[in-house]
N, C-alpha and C positions, 0 to 999 in steps of 0.2 A: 348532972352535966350531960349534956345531949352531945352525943358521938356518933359517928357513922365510919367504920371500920371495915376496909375491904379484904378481903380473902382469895386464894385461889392462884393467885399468879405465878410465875417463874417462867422456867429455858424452855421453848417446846422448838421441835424440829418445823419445818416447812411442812404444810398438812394436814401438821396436828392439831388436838384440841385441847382447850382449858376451858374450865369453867370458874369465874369471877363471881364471888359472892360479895355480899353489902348490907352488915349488919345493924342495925339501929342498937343502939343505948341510950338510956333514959328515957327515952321517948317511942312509941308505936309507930308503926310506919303509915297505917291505915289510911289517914289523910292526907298524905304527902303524893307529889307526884314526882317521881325519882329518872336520875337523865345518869347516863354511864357518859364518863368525857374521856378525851385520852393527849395525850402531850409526850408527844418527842421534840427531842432535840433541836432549838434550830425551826421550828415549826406552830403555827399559832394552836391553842386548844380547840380539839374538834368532838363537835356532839356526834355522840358512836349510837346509842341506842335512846330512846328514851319512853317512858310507860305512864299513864293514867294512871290515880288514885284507884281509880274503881279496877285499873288492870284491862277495861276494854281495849284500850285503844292504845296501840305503837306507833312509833316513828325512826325508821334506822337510815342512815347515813347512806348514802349509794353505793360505798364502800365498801360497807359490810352486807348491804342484803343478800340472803339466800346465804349467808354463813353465820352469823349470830343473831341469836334470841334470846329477848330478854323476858325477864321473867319474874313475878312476887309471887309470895307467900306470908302472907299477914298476920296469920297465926304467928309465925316464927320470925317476924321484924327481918324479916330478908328478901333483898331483891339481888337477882341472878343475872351472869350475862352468859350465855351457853355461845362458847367460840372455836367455831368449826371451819377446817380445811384453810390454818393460820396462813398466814404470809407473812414474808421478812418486817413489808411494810406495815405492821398491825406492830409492831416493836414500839414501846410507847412506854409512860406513866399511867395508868386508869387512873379514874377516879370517878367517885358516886357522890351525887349530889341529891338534896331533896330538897319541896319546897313546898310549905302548905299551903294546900287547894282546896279545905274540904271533899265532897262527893262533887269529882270530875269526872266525865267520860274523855276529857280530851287530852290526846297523848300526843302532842309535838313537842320538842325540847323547848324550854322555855327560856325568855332574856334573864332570869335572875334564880339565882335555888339559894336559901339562908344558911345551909347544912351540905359542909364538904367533908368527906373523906380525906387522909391522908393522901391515899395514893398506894398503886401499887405496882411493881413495876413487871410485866409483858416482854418477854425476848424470844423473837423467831431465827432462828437461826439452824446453821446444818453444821 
């Protein structure tokens, strides 16, 4: 059964950081190109980061640049969202998506990924 299972989340203060992981089961992540999404309340889903198969190439949100980075390790079927100097408004559901591309260099989030995560849920707060 092919799963994608996020990690990492909870309460952090205004500031702070979390790091979001995103595990692959059954399947390797190597050919996938993987998009972190986020969903509050009351609010449509928004693509937060998103990565190349091959890992060259990023795409972040205007929101979050110069505060997260995302990140693989294919060895270890995991891709990463490094989320630094949070804000109230980063208070969401995550979720990690993937979607096979074979050897891509091109990292914009894409219209469609076949493999969603749960979810996981992100609270900034004081």
């Amino acid at each position: 059964q092919l799963q994608l299972v996020e990690s990492g989340g909870g309460l952090v203060q205004p500031g702070g950081s979390l790091r979001l992981s995103c595990a692959a089961s059954g399947f390797t992540l190597d050919y996938y190109a993987i998009g972190w999404f986020r969903q509050a309340p009351e609010k449509e889903r928004e693509g937060v980061a998103c990565i190349a198969s091959t890992g060259s190439s990023t795409t972040y949100a205007d929101s979050v640049k110069g505060r997260f980075t995302i990140g693989r390790d294919n060895a270890k079927h995991t891709v990463y969202l490094q989320m630094n100097n949070l804000e109230p408004e980063d208070t969401a559901v995550y979720l990690c998506a993937a979607e096979p591309v074979g050897y891509s260099n091109y990292g914009a989030c894409r219209e469609k990924y076949d493999f969603w995560g749960q979810g996981i849920q992100v609270r900034v707060s004081s």
